[in-house]
C-alpha positions as CSV (number, residue, x, y, z in Angstrom):
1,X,93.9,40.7,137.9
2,X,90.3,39.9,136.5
3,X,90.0,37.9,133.0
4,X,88.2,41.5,131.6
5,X,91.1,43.2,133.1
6,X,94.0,41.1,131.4
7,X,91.5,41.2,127.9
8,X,91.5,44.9,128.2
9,X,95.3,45.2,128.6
10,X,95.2,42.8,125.8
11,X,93.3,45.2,123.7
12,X,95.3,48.1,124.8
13,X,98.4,46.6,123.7
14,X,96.8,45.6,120.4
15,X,94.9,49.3,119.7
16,X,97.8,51.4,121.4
17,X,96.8,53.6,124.3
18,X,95.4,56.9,122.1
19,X,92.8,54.1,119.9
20,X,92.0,52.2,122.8
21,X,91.3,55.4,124.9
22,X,89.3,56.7,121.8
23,X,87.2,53.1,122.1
24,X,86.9,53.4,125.6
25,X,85.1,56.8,125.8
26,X,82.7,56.0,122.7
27,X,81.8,53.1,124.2
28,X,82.2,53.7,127.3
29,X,79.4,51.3,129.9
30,X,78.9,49.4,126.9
31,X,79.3,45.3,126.6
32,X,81.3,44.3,123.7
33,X,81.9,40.8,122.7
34,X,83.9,39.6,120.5
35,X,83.4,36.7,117.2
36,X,85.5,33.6,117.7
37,X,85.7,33.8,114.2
38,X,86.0,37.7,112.1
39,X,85.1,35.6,109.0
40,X,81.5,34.8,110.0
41,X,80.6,38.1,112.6
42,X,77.4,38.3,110.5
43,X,75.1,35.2,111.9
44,X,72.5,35.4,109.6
45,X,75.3,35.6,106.2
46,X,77.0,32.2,108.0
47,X,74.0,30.7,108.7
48,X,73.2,31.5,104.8
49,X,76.4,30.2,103.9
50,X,75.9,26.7,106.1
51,X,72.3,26.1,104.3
52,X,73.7,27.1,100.9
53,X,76.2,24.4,101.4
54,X,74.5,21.5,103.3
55,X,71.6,22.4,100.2
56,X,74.0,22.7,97.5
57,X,74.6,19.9,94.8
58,X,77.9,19.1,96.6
59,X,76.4,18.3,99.7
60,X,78.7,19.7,102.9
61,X,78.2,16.6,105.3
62,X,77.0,17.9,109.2
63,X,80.9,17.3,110.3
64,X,82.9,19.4,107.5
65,X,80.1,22.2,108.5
66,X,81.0,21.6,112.5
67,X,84.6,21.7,111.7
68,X,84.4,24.8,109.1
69,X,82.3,27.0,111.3
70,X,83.8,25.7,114.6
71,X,79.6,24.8,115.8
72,X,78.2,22.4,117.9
73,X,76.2,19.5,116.1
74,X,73.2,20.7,117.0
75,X,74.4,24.1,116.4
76,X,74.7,22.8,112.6
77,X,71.3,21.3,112.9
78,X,69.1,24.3,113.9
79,X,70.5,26.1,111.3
80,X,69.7,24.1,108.6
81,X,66.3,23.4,110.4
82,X,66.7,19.5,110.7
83,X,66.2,17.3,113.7
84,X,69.3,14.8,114.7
């Protein structure tokens, strides 16, 4: 069995056949991916919420933002538009 295969019987089991049939024919041919994180599944709000806090009086170091947003380093750093 395929890794889409096992995620959709993943989903199925999650939905329940009548939701996940419902999802399937709305968007049906369609690629969905899904956040690592539901929290943050609007970029440009996180990417806000990084800069407010790397700007902010309190200062969120580069690491607590990797760890808190589960980003790369340089993720962090092209967000807040600064070179390592």
């Amino acid at each position: 069995m395929s890794k889409n295969q096992l995620n959709l019987e993943l989903l199925k089991n999650l939905l329940g056949v009548e939701l996940f049939n419902d999802a399937c024919h709305i968007l049906k041919g369609e690629k969905v991916s899904f956040p690592k994180c539901p929290d943050h599944m609007e970029k440009d709000h996180r990417n806000r919420c990084i800069i407010a806090e790397y700007d902010s009086g309190q200062g969120a170091s580069i690491p607590d933002l990797m760890e808190k947003y589960d980003l790369s380093q340089s993720q962090i750093y092209k967000i807040i538009g600064r070179t390592p």
